[in-house]
Structures are given as C-alpha cells and as structure tokens.
ZAMARGU-4260 file (C-alpha; in steps of 0.2 Angstrom, whole numbers, plus 5000, padded with zeros to 4 digits):
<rodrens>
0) 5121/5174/4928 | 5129/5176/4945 | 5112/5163/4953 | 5120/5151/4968 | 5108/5139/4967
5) 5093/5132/4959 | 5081/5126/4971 | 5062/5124/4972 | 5048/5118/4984 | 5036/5105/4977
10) 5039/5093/4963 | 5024/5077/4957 | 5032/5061/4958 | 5023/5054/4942 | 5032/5067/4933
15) 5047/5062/4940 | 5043/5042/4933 | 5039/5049/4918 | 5054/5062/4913 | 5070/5054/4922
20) 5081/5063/4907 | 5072/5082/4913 | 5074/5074/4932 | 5094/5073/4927 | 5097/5088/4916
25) 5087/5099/4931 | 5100/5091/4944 | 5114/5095/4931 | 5111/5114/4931 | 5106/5113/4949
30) 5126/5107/4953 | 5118/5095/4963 | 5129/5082/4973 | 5132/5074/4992 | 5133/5093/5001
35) 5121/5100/4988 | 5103/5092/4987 | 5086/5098/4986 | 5071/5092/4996 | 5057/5095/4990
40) 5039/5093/4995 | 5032/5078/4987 | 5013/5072/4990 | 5013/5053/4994 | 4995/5053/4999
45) 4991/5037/5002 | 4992/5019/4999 | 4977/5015/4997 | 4970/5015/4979 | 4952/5016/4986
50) 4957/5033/4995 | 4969/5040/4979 | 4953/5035/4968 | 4939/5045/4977 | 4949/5059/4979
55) 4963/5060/4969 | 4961/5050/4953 | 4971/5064/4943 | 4987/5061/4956 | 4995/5047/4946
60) 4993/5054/4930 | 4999/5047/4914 | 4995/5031/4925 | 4982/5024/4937 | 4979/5024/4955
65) 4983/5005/4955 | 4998/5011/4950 | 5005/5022/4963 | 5016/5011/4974 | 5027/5007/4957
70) 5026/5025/4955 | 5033/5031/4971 | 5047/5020/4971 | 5054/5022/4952 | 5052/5041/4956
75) 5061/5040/4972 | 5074/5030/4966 | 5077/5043/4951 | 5077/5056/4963 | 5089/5048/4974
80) 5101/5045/4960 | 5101/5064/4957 | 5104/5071/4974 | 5083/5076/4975 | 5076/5070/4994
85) 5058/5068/4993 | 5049/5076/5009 | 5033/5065/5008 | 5017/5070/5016 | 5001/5059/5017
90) 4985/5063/5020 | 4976/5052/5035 | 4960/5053/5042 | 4946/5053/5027 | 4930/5047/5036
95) 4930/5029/5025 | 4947/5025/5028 | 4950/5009/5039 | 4962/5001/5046 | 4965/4991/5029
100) 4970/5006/5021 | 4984/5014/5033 | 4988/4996/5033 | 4991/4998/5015 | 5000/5014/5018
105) 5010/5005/5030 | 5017/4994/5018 | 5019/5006/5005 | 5032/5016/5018 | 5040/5001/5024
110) 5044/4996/5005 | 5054/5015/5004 | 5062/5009/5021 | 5067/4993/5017 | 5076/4999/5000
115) 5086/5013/5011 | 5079/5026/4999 | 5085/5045/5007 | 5066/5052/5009 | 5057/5060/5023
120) 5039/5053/5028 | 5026/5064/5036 | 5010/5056/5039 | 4998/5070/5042 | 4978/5069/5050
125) 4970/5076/5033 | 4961/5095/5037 | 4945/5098/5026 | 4947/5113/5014 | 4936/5126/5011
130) 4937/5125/4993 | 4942/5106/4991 | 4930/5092/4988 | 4932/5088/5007 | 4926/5105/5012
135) 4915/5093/5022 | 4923/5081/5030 | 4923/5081/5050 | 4940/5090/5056 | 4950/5075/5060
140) 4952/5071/5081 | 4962/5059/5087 | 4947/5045/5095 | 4942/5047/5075 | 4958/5041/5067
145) 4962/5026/5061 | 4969/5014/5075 | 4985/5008/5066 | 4990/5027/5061 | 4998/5030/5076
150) 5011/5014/5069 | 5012/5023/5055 | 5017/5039/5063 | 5030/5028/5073 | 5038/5019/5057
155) 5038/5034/5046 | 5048/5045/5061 | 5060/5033/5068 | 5069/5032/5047 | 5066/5052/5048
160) 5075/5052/5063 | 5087/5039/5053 | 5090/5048/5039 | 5091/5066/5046 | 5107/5059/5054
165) 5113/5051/5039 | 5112/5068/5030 | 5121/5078/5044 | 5137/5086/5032 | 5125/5088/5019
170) 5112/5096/5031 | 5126/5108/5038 | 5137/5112/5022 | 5131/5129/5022 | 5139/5133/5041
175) 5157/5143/5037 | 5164/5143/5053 | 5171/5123/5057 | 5167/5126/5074 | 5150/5130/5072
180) 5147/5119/5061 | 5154/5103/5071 | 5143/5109/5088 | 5127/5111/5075 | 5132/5094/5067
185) 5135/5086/5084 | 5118/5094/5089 | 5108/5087/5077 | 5116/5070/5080 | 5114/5067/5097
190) 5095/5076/5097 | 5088/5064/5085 | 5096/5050/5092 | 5088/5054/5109 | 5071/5058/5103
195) 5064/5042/5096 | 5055/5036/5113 | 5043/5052/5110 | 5035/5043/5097 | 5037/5026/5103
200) 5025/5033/5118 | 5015/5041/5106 | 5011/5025/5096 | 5006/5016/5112 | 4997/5027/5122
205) 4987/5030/5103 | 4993/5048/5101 | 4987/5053/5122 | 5005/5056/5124 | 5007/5070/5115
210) 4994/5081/5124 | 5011/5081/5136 | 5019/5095/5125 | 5004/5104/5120 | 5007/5118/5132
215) 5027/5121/5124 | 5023/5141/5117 | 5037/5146/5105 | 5029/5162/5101 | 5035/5170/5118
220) 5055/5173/5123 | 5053/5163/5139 | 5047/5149/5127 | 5061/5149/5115 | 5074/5151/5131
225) 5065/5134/5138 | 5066/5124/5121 | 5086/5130/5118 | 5089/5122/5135 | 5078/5108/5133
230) 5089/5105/5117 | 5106/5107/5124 | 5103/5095/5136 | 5096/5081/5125 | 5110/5084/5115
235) 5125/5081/5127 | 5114/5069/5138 | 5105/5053/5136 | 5089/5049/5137
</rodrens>
C-alpha cells in the first residue's frame, strides 16, 4: 500500500529462461512499461564455456555451461518483452584465457547486437577476491589482457552508447519540469553521440589511451566544475 515502485538490483538470467510466467507477473505488479523499466545487474560472464566451467559451473543452473549463449538470449529476449533491461557485466582477464575465448565472448555480444535487444554491456578486467576461488589470481594489467579485449570493449560501448540514446524518454520520465527535462534529454543525446571515438582510440592504441583521463578527480569541487564544463560543451559541440 501506498509503494511507487517495485524495483531491484540484480536478477540470474537462467532464472529468467527458466520462470518467463514469474518474469511476467513480477513486470505486472511492477507496472512496467516504455517510461517505466528496470535495469538490473545481470552477470553475463563469459562466452567461453572453458572459463564458465572452471569457475562458474553453478552459473547456468538447471543447464550447462555449454548452454549459456541460448540462455542469455531467451532470457534477454523475455526480459525485453517485459520492459526489464539487462546491465550485463563480464568478467576478463582470468590468467588461461586467450584470445579464443574473448573471441567467443565476442560473438556472444554481437549475437545480442545483431537482434537489437535493449541491454547494456560492460566488459570488465576480472579483480581477484579475497574470499573467491580467484583470491590468487595476478591483479589484472593492461599488457596481461587479452589482445582482442580492447574490441570487445569497443563493440560492447558503441551499442551502449546506441541504446542509452534509444532509451532517452524512458531515461528521463522521472524529470517534472519540461524544460529540464528536454535540456537533460538533449544532453544525454548529443553526449553519447559525441563520445564514441574515446573508445574507438582506446581499441587501437590497446587500452594506452585511456591513461589520458586518468588524472580527471571527481572527488574535489574544481574537478566536478571541470567535468560539468567538459559536458556542456560536448553536448552543444561536435566532436
């Protein structure tokens, strides 16, 4: 009584594949629809059964690892029907992974991609946990990855930049004033359709491009005041 919303931060996209009906009636409750979606964190991994079956055999329970490209897209594509938009994250980096499996990663993402599913992709250098089974595994540094990672950082963040855009009124719904909300919504817009040569550089120079923002500090005023400008002008300026 008197809740605004139902939302939540994580969901397991086997469970997804496996419940469609509980997918739907939680969608239903939720009142979800093209201005009210959910985006949860969903852990994609990677698409490489050799990496899912040392170190996450449990992942695609009730099914295999073998398995878990059918299972990411039936569960994307139920979640896309109910207004859900999976944030996927993968994990990159482990010290056998080759070039073979991002390979198989890549094509994994580009199957999402090329049916125009609504879903964020974030391919992330794996960090050894303290109280994980990779406790010991080398902190991960850029010379160590995977060549090909840096194209899949590139293909994964150019359809982000793609579908952050395509979502705009449902990304800015919740803005009251119609001013605001158009200058956010034009913002937004023009910003990440600016940005995509960042990450074209950093595929190419293999990730060396990015040491050219490590000194931006957001944890100071004069930091934040420099990143608003930045914005502003990216957004009423082309690139």
């Amino acid at each position: 009584m008197g809740v605004d919303g139902l939302w939540f931060p994580h969901i397991s996209a086997p469970a997804v594949r496996e419940s469609p009906k509980t997918v739907k009636a939680m969608a239903e409750i939720g009142r979800y629809d093209s201005r009210r979606s959910v985006a949860p964190v969903v852990g994609l991994e990677s698409g490489s059964s050799k990496i899912l079956n040392k170190y996450m055999r449990a992942k695609a329970f009730p099914w295999r690892p073998e398995n878990w490209w059918d299972i990411i897209i039936d569960a994307t594509a139920i979640m896309n029907e109910n207004y859900i938009y999976p944030c996927y994250t993968m994990t990159i980096g482990y010290p056998e992974e080759t070039e073979d499996d991002v390979e198989d990663s890549i094509e994994l993402v580009q199957k999402i991609i090329d049916h125009e599913y609504i879903a964020w992709i974030f391919p992330l250098p794996v960090i050894p946990m303290g109280t994980s089974r990779i406790k010991n595994n080398p902190f991960p540094a850029m010379e160590r990855l995977p060549k090909n990672y840096w194209d899949l950082l590139y293909i994964s963040w150019k359809y982000n930049l793609k579908i952050t855009r395509k979502l705009i009124p449902s990304l800015t719904a919740g803005i009251k004033n119609r001013f605001i909300r158009g200058l956010v919504a034009h913002m937004i817009d023009r910003i990440f359709e600016n940005i995509e040569w960042i990450f074209k550089g950093i595929k190419e120079t293999k990730g060396a491009m990015a040491m050219t923002f490590s000194n931006i500090d957001l944890n100071n005023f004069i930091g934040v005041l420099r990143s608003i400008y930045w914005l502003t002008r990216i957004s009423f300026n082309k690139h």
